[in-house]
C-alpha positions as CSV (number, residue, x, y, z in Angstrom):
1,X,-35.1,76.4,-82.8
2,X,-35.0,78.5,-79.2
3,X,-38.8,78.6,-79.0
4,X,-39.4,75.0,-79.2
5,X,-39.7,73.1,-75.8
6,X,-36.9,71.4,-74.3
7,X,-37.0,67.5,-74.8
8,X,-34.1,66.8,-72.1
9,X,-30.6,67.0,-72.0
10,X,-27.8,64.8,-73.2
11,X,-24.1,64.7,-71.3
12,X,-20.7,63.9,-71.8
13,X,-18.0,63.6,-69.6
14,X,-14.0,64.2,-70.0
15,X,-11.9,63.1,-67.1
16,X,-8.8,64.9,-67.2
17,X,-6.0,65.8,-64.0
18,X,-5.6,69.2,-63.3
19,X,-2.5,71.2,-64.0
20,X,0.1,70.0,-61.8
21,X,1.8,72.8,-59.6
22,X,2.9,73.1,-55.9
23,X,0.8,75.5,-53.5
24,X,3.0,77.3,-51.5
25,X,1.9,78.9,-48.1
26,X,3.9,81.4,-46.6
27,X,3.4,82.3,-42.9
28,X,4.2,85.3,-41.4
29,X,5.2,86.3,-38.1
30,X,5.1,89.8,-36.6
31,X,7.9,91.6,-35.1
32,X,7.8,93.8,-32.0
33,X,9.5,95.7,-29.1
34,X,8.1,94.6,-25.6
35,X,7.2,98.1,-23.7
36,X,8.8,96.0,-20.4
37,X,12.0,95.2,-21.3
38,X,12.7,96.5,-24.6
39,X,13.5,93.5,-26.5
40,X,12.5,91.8,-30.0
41,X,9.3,89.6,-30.0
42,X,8.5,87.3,-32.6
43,X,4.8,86.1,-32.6
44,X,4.6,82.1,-32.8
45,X,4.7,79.6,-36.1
46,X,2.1,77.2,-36.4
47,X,3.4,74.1,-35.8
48,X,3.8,73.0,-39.4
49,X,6.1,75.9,-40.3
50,X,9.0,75.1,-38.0
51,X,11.3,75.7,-41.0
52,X,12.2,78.9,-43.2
53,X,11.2,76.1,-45.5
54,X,10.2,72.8,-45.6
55,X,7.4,70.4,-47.8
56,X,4.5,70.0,-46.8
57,X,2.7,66.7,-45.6
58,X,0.7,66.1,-49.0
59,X,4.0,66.0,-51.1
60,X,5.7,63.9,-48.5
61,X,2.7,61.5,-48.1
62,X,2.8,61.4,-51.9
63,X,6.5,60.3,-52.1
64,X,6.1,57.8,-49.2
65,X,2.9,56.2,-51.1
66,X,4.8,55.8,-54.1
67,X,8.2,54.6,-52.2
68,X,6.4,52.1,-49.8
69,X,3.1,51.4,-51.8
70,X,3.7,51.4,-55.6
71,X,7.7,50.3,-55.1
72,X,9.1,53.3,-56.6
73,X,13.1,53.3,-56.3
74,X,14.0,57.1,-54.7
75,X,15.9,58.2,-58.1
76,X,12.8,57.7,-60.3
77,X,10.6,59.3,-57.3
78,X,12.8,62.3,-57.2
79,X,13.2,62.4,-61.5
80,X,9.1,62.4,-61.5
81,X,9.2,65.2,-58.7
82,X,11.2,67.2,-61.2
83,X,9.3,66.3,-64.6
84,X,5.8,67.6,-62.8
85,X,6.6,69.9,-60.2
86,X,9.9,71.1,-61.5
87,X,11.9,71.3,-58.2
88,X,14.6,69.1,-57.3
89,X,14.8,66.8,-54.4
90,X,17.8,64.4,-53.5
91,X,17.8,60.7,-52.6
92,X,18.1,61.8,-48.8
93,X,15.6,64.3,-48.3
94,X,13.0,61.3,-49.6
95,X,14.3,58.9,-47.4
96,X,14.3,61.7,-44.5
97,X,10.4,61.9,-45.3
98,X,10.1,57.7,-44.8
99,X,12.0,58.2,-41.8
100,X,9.5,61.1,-40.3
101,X,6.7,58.4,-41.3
102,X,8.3,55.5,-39.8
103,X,9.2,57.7,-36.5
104,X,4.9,58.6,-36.4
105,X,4.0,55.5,-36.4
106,X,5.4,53.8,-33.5
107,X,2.1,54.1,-31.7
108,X,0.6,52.2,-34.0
109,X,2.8,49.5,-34.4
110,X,2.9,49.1,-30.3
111,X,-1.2,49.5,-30.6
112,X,-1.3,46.6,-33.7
113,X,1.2,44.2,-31.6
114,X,-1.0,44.5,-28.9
115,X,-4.3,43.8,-30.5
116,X,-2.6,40.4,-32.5
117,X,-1.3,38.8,-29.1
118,X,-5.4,39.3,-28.0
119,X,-6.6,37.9,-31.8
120,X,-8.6,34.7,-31.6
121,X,-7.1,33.6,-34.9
122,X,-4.0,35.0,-36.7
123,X,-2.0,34.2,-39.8
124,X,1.8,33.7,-39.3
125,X,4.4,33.3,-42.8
126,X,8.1,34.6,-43.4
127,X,10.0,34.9,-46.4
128,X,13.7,35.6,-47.4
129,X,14.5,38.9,-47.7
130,X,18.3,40.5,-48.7
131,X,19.8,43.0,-46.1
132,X,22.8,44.8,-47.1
133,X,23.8,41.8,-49.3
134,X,23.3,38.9,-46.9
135,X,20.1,37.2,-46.0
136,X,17.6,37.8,-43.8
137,X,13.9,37.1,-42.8
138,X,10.8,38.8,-43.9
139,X,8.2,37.8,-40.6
140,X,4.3,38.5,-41.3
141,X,1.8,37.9,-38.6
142,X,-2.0,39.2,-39.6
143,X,-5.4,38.6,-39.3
144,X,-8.3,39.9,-41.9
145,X,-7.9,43.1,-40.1
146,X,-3.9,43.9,-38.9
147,X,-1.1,43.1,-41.0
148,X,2.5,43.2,-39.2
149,X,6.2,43.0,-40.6
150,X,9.2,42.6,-38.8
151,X,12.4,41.8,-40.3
152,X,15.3,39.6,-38.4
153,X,18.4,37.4,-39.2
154,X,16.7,34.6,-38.2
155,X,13.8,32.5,-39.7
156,X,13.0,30.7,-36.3
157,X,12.5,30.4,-32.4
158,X,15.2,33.1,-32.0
159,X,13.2,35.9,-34.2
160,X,10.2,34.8,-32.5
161,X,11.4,35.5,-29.3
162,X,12.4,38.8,-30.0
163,X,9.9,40.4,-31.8
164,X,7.9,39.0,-28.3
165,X,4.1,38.7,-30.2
166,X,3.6,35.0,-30.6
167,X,5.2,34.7,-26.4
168,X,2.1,36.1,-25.7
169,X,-0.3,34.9,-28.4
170,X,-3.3,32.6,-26.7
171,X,-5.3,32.2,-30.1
172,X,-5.0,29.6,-33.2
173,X,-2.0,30.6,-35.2
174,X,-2.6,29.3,-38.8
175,X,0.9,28.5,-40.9
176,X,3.0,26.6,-43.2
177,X,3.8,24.0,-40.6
178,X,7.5,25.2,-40.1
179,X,8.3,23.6,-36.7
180,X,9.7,27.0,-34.7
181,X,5.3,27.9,-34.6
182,X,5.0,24.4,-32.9
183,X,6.8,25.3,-30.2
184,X,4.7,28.2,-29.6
185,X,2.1,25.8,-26.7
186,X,0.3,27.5,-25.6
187,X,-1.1,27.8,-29.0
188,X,-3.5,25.9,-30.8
189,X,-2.5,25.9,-34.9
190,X,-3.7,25.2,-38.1
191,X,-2.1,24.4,-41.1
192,X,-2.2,25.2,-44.6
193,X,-3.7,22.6,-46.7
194,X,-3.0,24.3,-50.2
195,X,0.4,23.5,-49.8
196,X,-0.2,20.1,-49.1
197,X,-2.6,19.7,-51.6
198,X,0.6,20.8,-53.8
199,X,2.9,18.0,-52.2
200,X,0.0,15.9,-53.2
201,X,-0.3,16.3,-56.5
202,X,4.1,15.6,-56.4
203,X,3.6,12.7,-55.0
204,X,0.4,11.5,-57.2
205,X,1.4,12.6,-60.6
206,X,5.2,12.5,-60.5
207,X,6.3,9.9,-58.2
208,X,2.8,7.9,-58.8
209,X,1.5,7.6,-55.6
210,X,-2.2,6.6,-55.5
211,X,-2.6,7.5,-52.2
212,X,-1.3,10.8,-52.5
213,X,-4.0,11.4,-55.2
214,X,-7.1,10.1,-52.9
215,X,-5.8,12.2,-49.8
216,X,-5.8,15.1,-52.0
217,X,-9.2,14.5,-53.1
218,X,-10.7,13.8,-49.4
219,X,-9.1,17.2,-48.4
220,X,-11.1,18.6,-51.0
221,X,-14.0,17.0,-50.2
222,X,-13.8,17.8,-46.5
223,X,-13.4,21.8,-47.7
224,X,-16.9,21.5,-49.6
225,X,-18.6,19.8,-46.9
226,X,-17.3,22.7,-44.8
227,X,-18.6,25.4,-47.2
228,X,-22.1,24.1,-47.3
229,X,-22.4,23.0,-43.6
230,X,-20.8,26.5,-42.4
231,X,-24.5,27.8,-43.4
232,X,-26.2,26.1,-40.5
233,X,-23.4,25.3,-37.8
234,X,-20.3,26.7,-36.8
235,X,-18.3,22.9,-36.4
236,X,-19.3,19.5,-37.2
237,X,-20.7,17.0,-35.3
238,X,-19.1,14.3,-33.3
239,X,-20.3,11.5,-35.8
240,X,-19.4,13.6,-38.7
241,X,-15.4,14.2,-37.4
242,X,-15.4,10.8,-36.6
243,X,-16.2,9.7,-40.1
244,X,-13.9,12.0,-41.9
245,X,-11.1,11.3,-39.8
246,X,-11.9,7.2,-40.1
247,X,-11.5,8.1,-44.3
248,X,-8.3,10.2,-43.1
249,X,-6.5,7.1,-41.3
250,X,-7.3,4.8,-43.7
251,X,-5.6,6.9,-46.5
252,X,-2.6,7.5,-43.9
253,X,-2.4,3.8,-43.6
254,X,-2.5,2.5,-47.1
255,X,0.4,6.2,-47.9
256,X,2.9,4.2,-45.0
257,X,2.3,0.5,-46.9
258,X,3.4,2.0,-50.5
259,X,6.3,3.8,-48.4
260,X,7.6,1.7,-45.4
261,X,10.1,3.0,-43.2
262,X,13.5,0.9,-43.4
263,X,15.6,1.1,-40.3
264,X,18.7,0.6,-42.1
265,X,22.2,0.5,-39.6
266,X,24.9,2.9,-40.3
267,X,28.3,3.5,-39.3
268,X,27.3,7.8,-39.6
269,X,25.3,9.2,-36.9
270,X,22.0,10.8,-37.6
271,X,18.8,9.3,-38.6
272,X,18.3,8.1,-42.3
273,X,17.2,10.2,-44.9
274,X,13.5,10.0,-45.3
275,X,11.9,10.1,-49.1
276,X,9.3,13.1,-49.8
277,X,6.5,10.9,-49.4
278,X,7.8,9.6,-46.1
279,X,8.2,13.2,-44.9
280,X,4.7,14.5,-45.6
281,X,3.1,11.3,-44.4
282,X,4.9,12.1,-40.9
283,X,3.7,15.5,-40.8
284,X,-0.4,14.8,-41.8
285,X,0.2,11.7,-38.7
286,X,2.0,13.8,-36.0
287,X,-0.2,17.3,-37.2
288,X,-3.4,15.7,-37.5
289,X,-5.7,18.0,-35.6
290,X,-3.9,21.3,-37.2
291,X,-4.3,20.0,-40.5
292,X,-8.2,18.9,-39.7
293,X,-8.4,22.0,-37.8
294,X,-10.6,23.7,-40.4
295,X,-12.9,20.4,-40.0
296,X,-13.5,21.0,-35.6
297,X,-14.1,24.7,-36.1
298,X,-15.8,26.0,-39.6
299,X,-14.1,29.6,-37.9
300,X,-10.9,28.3,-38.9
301,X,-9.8,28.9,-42.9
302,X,-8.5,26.1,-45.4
303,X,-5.6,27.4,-46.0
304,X,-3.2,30.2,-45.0
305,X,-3.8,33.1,-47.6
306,X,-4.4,35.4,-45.6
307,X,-0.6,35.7,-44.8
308,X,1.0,34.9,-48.2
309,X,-1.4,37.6,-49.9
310,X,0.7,40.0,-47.1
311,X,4.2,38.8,-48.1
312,X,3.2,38.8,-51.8
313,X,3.9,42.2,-52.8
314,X,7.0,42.3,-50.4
315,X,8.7,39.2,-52.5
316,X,7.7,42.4,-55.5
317,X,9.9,45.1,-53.9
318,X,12.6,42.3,-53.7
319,X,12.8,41.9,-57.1
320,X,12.1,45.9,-57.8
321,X,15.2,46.5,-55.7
322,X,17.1,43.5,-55.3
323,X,18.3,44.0,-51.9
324,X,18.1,47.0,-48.8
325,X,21.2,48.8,-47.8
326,X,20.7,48.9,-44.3
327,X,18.7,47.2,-41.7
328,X,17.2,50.7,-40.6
329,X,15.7,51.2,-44.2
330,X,14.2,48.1,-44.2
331,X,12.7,48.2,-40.9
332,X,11.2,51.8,-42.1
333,X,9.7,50.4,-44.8
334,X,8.4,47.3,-43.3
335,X,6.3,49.9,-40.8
336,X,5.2,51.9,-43.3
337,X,4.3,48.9,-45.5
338,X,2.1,47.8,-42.2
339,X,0.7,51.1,-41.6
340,X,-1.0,50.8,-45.0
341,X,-1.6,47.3,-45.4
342,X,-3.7,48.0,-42.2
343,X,-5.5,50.7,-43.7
344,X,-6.3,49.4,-46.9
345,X,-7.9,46.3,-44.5
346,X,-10.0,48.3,-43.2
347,X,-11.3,50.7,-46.7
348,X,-10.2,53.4,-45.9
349,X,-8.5,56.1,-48.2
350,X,-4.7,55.2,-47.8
351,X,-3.3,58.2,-49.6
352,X,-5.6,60.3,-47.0
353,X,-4.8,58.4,-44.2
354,X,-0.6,58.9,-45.4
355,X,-1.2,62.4,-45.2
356,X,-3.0,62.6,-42.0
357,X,0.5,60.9,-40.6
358,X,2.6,63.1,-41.8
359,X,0.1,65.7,-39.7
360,X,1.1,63.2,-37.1
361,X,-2.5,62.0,-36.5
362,X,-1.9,58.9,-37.9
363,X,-5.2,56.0,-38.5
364,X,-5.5,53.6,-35.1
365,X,-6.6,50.4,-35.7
366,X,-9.4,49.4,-33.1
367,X,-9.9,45.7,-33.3
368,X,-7.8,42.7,-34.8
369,X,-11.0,40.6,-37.0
């Protein structure tokens, strides 16, 4: 069959990882007498080799990714350190290699701080998070862009004002109407409507609230009419806001006759305790604009997922790990978790740009949308 003519070829492919060792590079340094004075000289170490040993930024990048990115507890890091590479490497030295990374990358925290007070529109959430046994708060602020975490023992105006962003924060902050945001003024706000299209559907299908089901359904229709009129215009027009909010007051209205406010006296102090449905029609009244806010400008989103898709895998690690032993470690983690959160934003290779920080050149981010 050699001599007849070739028709083409056929191919098939076998992806397969290569045999897993360490490359070690050894750097040597000459030795010699100065002909002035007579004493040893040792030539100079690169600057990566400032240890008769040490590991080298790919393996440390590779235990941080799996520590901070795939949730890896330390042990199991160091027992899959041993079953592939076959060297042994204790609890501390891994959390000495976070520590490096956290320690690299407080240029880029300062650098994404900066650029989220000087965001037009940012996305603001917190969640509980377990420190050394006791509670504490997870903070997230981000846009499409940046993603920030800061961790405090406080869930209001106390960790705001000392993590310092927000102070300084001129843009539309978009949340989960938790009042400490609204006292941020100089701030315009928006609020997220999926979860009070949740409280909505409470209201309508378990405490039968007809009102509750129509609001939910002009909130809907409000997001479609912004979806197809976002094509042509970046708001809506006077006439158009004024009709939607008309339908918006008239559903407020006819929520506060099925739930009227009874000023009861009582011999305690303190206001009376409001029902659910009382609550939630208080806040779409007194938050009108930030609840219609994705209605005035098409620039503002419906609800506020940018922020819980951010906390998301943190509430993960919680589970993972159940709680952090120290503030420190959680604070390194919460950096590092940024750092890539930030880079994965913006496509780029995260397990590239891990490595280039432990070669201390860590990725810069540029702009905050």
């Amino acid at each position: 069959m050699n001599h007849r003519p070739l028709l083409g070829h056929e191919k098939r492919q076998i992806f397969d990882l290569p045999e897993f060792h360490l490359l070690v590079t050894e750097h040597q340094a000459e030795i010699k007498l100065c002909s002035f004075c007579g004493r040893r000289v040792t030539a100079l170490f690169p600057p990566e080799a400032q240890a008769p040993t040490q590991y080298g930024p790919n393996l440390m990048a590779w235990w941080a990714y799996l520590r901070v990115q795939q949730l890896l507890p330390l042990e199991r890091i160091a027992q899959m350190t041993f079953d592939l590479f076959d060297i042994r490497v204790s609890q501390a030295t891994l959390q000495g290699a976070l520590q490096t990374a956290s320690s690299r990358l407080e240029g880029f925290e300062a650098k994404t701080k900066n650029l989220l007070q000087k965001a037009k529109l940012a996305h603001a959430d917190e969640t509980g998070l377990r420190v050394e046994g006791r509670l504490h708060w997870l903070h997230s602020l981000s846009t499409r862009l940046l993603t920030w975490y800061g961790v405090h023992q406080k869930r209001g105006r106390q960790a705001i004002e000392d993590f310092g962003i927000l102070k300084r924060f001129r843009g539309r902050l978009i949340h989960d109407c938790w009042s400490s945001y609204f006292a941020l003024q100089h701030s315009l706000h928006g609020l997220c409507n999926a979860h009070l299209l949740r409280e909505l559907t409470f209201l309508h299908e378990v405490q039968n609230q007809p009102w509750a089901g129509k609001m939910h359904a002009l909130l809907l229709e409000m997001y479609q009419f912004v979806a197809q009129r976002r094509q042509v215009a970046s708001k809506a027009t006077p006439a158009q806001r004024a009709f939607w909010h008309r339908r918006y007051r008239r559903l407020l209205r006819e929520g506060w006759r099925a739930n009227p406010k009874r000023f009861a006296f009582h011999r305690s102090r303190g206001r009376p305790k409001q029902t659910k449905a009382q609550n939630l029609l208080d806040r779409l009244q007194r938050h009108q604009t930030s609840v219609l806010a994705f209605l005035h400008d098409f620039r503002v989103p419906f609800t506020n997922n940018q922020a819980e898709q951010d906390l998301r895998m943190m509430k993960v690690q919680q589970k993972i790990s159940g709680t952090f032993r120290t503030p420190q470690g959680a604070q390194v983690f919460t950096r590092i978790r940024s750092y890539i959160s930030t880079a994965r934003k913006h496509h780029h290779d995260v397990f590239q740009d891990m490595v280039r920080l432990f070669q201390d050149r860590p990725f810069i981010p540029r702009k905050a949308i």
